[in-house]
Structure formats: C-alpha cells, structure tokens
C-alpha positions, -999 to +999 in steps of 0.1 A: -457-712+689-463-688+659-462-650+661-489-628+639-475-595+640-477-563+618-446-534+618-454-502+606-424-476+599-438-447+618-435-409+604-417-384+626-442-359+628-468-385+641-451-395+671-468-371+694-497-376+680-488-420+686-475-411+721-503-394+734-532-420+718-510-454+733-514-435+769-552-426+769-556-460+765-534-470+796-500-476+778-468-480+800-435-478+792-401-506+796-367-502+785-356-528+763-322-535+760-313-569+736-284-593+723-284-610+688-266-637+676-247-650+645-222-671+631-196-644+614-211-648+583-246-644+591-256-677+585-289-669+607-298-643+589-295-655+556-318-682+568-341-654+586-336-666+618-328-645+649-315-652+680-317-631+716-311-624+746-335-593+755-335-577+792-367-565+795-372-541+829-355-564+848-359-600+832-338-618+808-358-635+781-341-655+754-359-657+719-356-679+690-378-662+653-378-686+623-400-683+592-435-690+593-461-689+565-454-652+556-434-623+561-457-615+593-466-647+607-433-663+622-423-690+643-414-679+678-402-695+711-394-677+743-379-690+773-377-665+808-342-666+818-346-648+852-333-617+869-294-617+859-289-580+865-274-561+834-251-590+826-269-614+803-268-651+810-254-675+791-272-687+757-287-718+758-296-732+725-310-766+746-338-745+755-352-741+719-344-780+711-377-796+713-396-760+694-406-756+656-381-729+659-350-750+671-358-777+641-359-749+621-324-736+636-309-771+631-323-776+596-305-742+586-270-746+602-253-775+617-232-782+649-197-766+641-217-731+629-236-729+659-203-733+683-191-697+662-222-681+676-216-647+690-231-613+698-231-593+666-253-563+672-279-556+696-311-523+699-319-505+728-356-491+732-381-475+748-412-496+741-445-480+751-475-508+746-509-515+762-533-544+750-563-538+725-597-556+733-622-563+699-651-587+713-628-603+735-600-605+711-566-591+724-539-574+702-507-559+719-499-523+707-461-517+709-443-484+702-404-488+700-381-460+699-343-465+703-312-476+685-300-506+667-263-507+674-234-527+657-199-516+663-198-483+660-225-479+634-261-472+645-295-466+634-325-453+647-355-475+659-391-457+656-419-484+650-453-497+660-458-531+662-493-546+663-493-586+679-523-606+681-524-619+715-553-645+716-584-648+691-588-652+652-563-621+632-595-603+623-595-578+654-556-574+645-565-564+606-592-542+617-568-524+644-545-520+617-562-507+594-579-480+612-543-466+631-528-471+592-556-447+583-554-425+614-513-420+617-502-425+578-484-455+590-470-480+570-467-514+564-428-530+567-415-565+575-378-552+583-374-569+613-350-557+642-329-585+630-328-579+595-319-544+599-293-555+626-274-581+602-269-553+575-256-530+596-232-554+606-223-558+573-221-519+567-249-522+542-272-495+542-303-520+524-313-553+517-311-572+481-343-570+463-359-604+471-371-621+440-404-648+433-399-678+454-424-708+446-458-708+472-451-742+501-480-768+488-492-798+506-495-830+487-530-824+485-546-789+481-578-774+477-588-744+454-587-720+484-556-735+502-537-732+469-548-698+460-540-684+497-508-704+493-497-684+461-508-649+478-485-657+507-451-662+486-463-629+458-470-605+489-437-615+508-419-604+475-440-573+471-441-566+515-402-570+515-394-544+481-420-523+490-404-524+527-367-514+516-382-483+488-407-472+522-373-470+546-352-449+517-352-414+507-370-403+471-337-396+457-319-426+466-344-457+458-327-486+444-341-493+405-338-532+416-363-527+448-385-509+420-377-537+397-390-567+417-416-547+434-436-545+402-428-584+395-442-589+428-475-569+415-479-584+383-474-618+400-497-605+427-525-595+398-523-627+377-531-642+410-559-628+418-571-630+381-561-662+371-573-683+405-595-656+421-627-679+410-612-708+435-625-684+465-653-662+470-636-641+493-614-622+463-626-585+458-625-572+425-617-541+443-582-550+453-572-545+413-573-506+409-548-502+438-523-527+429-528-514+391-521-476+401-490-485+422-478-510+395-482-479+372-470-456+390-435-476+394-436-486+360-431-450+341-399-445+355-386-482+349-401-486+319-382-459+302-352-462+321-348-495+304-361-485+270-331-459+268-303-490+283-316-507+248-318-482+226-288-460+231-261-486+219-284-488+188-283-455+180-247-444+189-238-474+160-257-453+139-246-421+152-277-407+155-282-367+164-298-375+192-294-408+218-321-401+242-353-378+251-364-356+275-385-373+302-409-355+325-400-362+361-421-395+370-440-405+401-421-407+431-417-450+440-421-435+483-450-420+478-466-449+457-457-472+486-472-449+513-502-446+495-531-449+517-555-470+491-523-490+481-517-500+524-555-507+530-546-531+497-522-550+512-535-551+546-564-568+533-546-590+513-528-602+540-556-605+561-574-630+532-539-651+525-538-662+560-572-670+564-574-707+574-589-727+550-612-759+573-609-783+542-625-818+543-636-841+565-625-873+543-598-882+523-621-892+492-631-855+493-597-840+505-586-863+466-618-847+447-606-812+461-575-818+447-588-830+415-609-802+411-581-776+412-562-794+389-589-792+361-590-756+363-553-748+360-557-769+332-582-750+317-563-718+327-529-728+315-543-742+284-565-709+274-534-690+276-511-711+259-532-713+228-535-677+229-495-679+222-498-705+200-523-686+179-496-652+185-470-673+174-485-674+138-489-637+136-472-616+158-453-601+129-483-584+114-498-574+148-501-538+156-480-525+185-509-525+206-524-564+204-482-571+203-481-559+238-511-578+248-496-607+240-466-597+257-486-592+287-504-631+284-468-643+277-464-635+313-495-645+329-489-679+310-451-678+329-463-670+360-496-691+361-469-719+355-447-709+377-474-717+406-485-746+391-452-764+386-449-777+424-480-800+418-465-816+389-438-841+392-406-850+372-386-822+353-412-814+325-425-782+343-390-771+347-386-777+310-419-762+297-410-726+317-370-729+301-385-720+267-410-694+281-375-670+295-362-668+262-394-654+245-403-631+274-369-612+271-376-612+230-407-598+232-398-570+262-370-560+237-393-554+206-420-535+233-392-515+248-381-505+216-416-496+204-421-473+234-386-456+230-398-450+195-428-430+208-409-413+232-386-399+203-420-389+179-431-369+203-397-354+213-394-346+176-427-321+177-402-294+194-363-314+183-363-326+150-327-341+158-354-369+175-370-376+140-342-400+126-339-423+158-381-430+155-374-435+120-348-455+128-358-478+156-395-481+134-374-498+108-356-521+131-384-531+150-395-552+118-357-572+132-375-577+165-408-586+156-394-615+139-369-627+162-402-626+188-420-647+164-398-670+165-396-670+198-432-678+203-430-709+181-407-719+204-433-722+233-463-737+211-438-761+204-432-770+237-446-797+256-475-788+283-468-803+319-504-802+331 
C-alpha cells in the first residue's frame, strides 16, 4: 500500500482561522499518542524508514513508512493491533513481512540490527481531521498539534496534513492548492519521524540532501523519463527548501541555501532540456523557480565571491579585503512565497502523473529508442557549444563567459540524468572531467563579480579601486586555467 500525502508547516496566527474551517466542515477531534523505533544508531532513519506503535482513541495501530517514488508518496503498511489500554503491545515485525514496506525494512538492515530495536522517541497530538469530497474523490484533512518528545528534549508539532483517500491525486492537488492559498501554508516533507530521529540526536536540523540519480526502468518512455527526473530534482529542492521553511531568518544554514539552488537549476534544466518529451510542461513554471533561484542566489553568490577573493587580496595587502553589501533577500520568505508553493505543488502534481505507456513490447522498444535520440541531440548541442568555448573562452567578454558557465552546467546535469541508461563506466568517466572545469570556471565568475562589487564600492571608497584593479588583472590567470579546462571536456569521450 502506498501513501500520497502532502504536510504543510502551518503559521501560528492561522490556527484559529484552520480550527474553525476543519469544524464547519464536520471535523472531530482524537488524541494521538505514538512509539518509534530504531536501532541506536538510527539505522531506520538513515534509510527513511519509520516504525510505530500509535494509540489512536483507544486502538493500537502498528505502522511500517518506507520510501516511495517521492518525498510525498511513501510506502505504508498498517496492522490494527486492538484495545491494549495505555500500555502498547508488543512490536511485531512478522506483521509487515509479506508488505513492500517490510522488504524494504529487510533490504535496509539485517537480522542482528533489528533485534537492537527500541523506543527512541515518540509525539503526542491532538489531530482534528474530517474527509474532503471532489466528484467522488476523498482526501483526509488532518490538523496535528502536540509534541514530539525524546528524552527530555521536545518540540512542538503544528501541521496539516492532506491524504488522498481513494481516486486519482488530482482532487488532493486542487485541495491543496486552494488551503495553500487561503492559510499561507506551506509545503514540507519533514516527517514526524525525521524530526523525531534528530532530536534524538540533539540536532536541531537535517544535512542538506544533495542530487541523487532519478530510479529508471530498463525501458522508458519520453514522459516516464522526464517525470522520473522531476521526482529525484524536487525531493532535493522539497527537503532544503523544508529545513530553510522550519528555521528562523537569522539562523538559515548557507548549505540548505546551497543545495536548494542546485536543486533549482537541476529542476530548470529539466524542464528545459526534456520539457518537449511531454506536453503537459508549462512554460509558466520558469519565472517562479527563476525568482526563488535568484532570490537565494544574491546572498550566496557573494558570500562565496568574498571566501575566494580575500586570501587573494590579504597576499597583496590590499586597503581593502571586502565591500559593503546591501542586506539581500530573506531565503524564508523566498520559500513561503505564494507563486513559488503553487510552483511546486504543481510540479508535484505533473511528476507523479502516471504515465499508461504501450501496449507492445515492439512499441514499449521504439519508445525507448526515441528518447534516446533526443538526449543525443540534446547532449550533443551542448557539448559542441563547449567544444567551440573551449577554443575561445579567453577572449570572451565576462558576459558570454558566464553563459558558457551556465551551459557547462546544463551539459553536467543533462548527463547526470542520462548516465543510468548507459552502461559500463564511460558515463562515469565523461562527467569526471566535467567537475574539474565547472569549479574552474565558477572561480574566474566569482572573481569577476567580486570585481564589480569592488568598482562600484570604489564610487564612495577609493581604498576599493586597487582590489578591482587587482583581481581584473588576475582574472586574465583564471580565464586561462578555464580554457584549459574546457579542452579537457571536448576532449573527452561522449557516452551517448
């Protein structure tokens, strides 16, 4: 059994409000008290699995989660457990054994772990929910208030979650969208588990989760393989953008920030690179993504121009080591953004569209086929862009030199997706010599956009005059060591 379900971190000063709307429409309320389970080092959650016994009213229910296809679409099996008063009953693992969950349970931990399972941490609440009719589709509104509890360490619970109960996910989307609209909610796939393991661990947030590669069958369509890649971009982007949502303005982690935007410029090359494969892409999903990525990117950007550029000029013992920066956007209120929610809620919705594919093999092979001409046309376009950059990059102006900076990237990530349909090692060894030449180009742009910072310092402090002069000069040094760099990757052998 699989379990579609959107969380939404829900604002303080909307709870009334939230309260009063999940009653009109016939809401009642349980107490929720439940047990999690882990090895002592966490060995389920590493693996995102969670493991429970919940009482709810007056029923025990134990509950296996493993991952499904996304961040919100999980693998889930429950088994009633009966009236045991407030003492929980034994767990049972047997009860899971013949579940997608329970293989997914054994894959990640084998028989000695799972005889060092114990309670770790457990979450009381309140949970007010009613069901949701859309032309006889039927989506379970849940409002959770309470604790999560681990030692002597808590943390607050105050959450909506939205559950399709039966039907296709489109009433879900639509529900979600209009209450995201209506309340200022947003999107977050910290589960109850999740949140439970770190505070275990005395950790106040996550680790930034970085690009993992899209699951492919051995034979994928266009569409299948384009929803495939949206799925693994937005659980990077859903699961940063979670972490930054759940922190305070002053106190956002620059990593979260970091692989947030990664996320979005995966997310953009995409939808720009493979949108043709489906029809269903809007082009108005772009202006959203490209504010937020913006938006993060002026604090980032020169954060890490200055980390370059500093040991430079103290060598030099230049006047003056850094400039003054105008406070930039705040990464919170980029996340909340209303436009940039309806975005991803969309996006969502379209990745786990199911895709009918063929009737035939012969057509399931042609399919297949197919795809695989275009991402050769793709990954060939931009390659020979490089391939023509690495020839001239020297003698480019600042502007086009970014450009190609930018296609560098589009050619990496392209790859990147691309690489699980080809076999042997050569796609492993074709993206090898495209790391080196992104990190030589991002130096020479970094240190072209800390020399504008200090020309336009020096208009009011002419101390900022000799570091642009400075870093002007040396950025003939990294032109060519970028050059070089490129040759590197029309050198290298294509794997497509």
């Amino acid at each position: 059994m699989s379990e579609l379900e959107l969380k939404f971190q829900v604002p303080a000063e909307v709870v009334p409000a939230l309260r009063a709307e999940l009653k009109r429409r016939g809401a009642q309320a349980t107490s929720l008290a439940a047990l999690y389970f882990d090895t002592p080092d966490f060995a389920l959650g590493r693996a995102r699995i969670a493991l429970r016994l919940r009482r709810e009213g007056t029923e025990w229910v134990q509950t296996l989660k493993a991952s499904g296809r996304s961040a919100v679409d999980r693998l889930e099996h429950n088994v009633p457990r009966g009236r045991n008063g407030s003492a929980p009953p034994q767990l049972d693992l047997d009860l899971h054994r013949d579940s997608e969950a329970g293989a997914a349970l054994r894959d990640a931990i084998g028989k000695p772990a799972l005889a060092t399972l114990a309670q770790r941490y457990g979450t009381e609440v309140t949970r007010l929910a009613c069901d949701l009719r859309i032309d006889g589709m039927v989506v379970e509104a849940a409002f959770d208030e309470g604790t999560i509890g681990a030692g002597s360490r808590t943390e607050r619970i105050c959450e909506l979650e939205l559950e399709r109960k039966s039907g296709a996910p489109d009433a879900l989307f639509e529900i979600a969208k209009a209450w995201s609209d209506y309340a200022g909610l947003c999107l977050n796939t910290r589960s109850k588990a999740m949140r439970g393991v770190l505070l275990a661990q005395g950790k106040s947030r996550g680790p930034a989760v970085k690009a993992r590669k899209p699951r492919l069958p051995d034979m994928v369509s266009g569409p299948q393989f384009l929803r495939s890649v949206l799925r693994s971009t937005l659980d990077q982007v859903l699961a940063n953008a979670s972490e930054i949502a759940d922190s305070k303005s002053s106190d956002v982690d620059e990593e979260h920030v970091h692989q947030l935007r990664v996320g979005l410029r995966r997310l953009r090359t995409a939808l720009r690179e493979l949108g043709p494969l489906d029809r269903g892409v809007d082009p108005r999903w772009e202006a959203p993504l490209a504010h937020a990525f913006a938006h993060l990117g002026e604090a980032r950007d020169a954060v890490t121009a200055r980390r370059v550029v500093r040991p430079l000029l103290e060598r030099t013992q230049a006047p003056l080591y850094e400039w003054t920066m105008a406070a930039p956007p705040d990464p919170v209120a980029t996340v909340h953004d209303h436009a940039f929610q309806a975005t991803l809620l969309d996006l969502l919705h379209f990745a786990l569209k199911h895709d009918a594919g063929v009737d035939s093999a012969e057509a399931a092979a042609e399919a297949h086929a197919h795809l695989l001409g275009f991402l050769d046309k793709r990954l060939s376009r931009l390659r020979n862009r490089m391939r023509k950059a690495a020839g001239t990059f020297e003698c480019m102006p600042i502007d086009e030199q970014h450009r190609a900076r930018k296609q560098l990237k589009r050619l990496r990530y392209l790859a990147e997706f691309a690489a699980p349909l080809a076999k042997g090692k050569a796609a492993k060894r074709f993206l090898e010599c495209l790391e080196p030449a992104q990190d030589a180009l991002g130096r020479h742009v970094d240190i072209a956009v800390a020399m504008a910072h200090f020309r336009t310092a020096a208009d009011t402090d002419l101390r900022a005059m000799f570091a642009a002069r400075y870093l002007e000069a040396y950025l003939g040094n990294t032109a060519r060591i970028a050059q070089s760099a490129l040759r590197e990757v029309a050198q290298a052998r294509r794997f497509w």
